[in-house]
C-alpha positions in Angstrom: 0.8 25.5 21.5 0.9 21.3 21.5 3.7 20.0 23.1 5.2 16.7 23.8 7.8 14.6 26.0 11.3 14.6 24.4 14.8 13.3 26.1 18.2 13.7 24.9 20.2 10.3 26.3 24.1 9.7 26.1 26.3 6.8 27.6 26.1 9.2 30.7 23.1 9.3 31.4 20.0 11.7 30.6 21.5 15.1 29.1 17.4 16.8 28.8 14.0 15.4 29.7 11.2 17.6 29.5 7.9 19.0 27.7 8.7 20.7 24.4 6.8 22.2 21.1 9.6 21.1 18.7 13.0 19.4 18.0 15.1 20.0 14.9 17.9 17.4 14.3 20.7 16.3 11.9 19.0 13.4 9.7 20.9 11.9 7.6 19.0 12.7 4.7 19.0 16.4 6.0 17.9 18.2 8.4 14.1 17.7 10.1 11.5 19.2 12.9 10.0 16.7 14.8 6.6 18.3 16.7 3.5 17.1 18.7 1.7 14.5 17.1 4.4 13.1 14.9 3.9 9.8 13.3 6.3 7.1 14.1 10.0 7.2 13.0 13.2 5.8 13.4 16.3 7.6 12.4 20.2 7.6 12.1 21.7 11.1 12.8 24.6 13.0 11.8 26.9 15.6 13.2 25.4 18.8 14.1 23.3 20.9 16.0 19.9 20.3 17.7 17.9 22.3 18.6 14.9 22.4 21.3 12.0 24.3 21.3 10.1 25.1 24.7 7.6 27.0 25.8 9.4 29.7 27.2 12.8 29.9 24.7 15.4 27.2 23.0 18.4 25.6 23.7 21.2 23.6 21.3 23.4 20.7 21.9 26.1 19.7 19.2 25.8 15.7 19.3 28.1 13.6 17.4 25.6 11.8 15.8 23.4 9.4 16.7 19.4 8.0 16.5 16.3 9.3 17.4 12.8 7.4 18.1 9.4 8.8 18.1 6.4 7.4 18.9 3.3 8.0 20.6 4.2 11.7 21.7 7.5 11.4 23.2 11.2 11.7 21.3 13.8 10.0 22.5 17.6 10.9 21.0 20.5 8.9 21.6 23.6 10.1 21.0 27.1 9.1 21.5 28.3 12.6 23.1 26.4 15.8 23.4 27.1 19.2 24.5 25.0 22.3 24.9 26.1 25.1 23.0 
């Protein structure tokens, strides 16, 4: 299975950074799966749950809303506060 860099940042600092197959977010036009070899995108988030998909299980963070930016196989979420669930 493809995978791809992705990081979950808040104003503390990095919250994940790692190799996953998949990221499903909050968009503000609903909810979307973000996977390896994505086209570009910039997006406003809402509250909810996110969750990561690695190679060997998942975790979820609640995040208060926020963006997220991919480009050229890597993810990067910002996110005013997070917390794994």
């Amino acid at each position: 299975m493809s995978t791809f860099q992705a990081q979950i940042l808040t104003p503390n600092g990095s919250l994940f950074e790692g190799e996953v197959t998949g990221v499903q977010m909050p968009g503000a036009l609903g909810s979307f799966e973000v996977k390896a070899n994505h086209a570009p995108i910039v997006s406003s988030l809402e509250e909810g749950s996110v969750l990561v998909r690695k190679q060997d299980g998942e975790t979820s963070y609640m995040i208060s809303g926020g963006f997220v930016e991919v480009a050229k196989n890597k993810l990067t979420l910002l996110a005013e506060s997070v917390v794994e669930e």
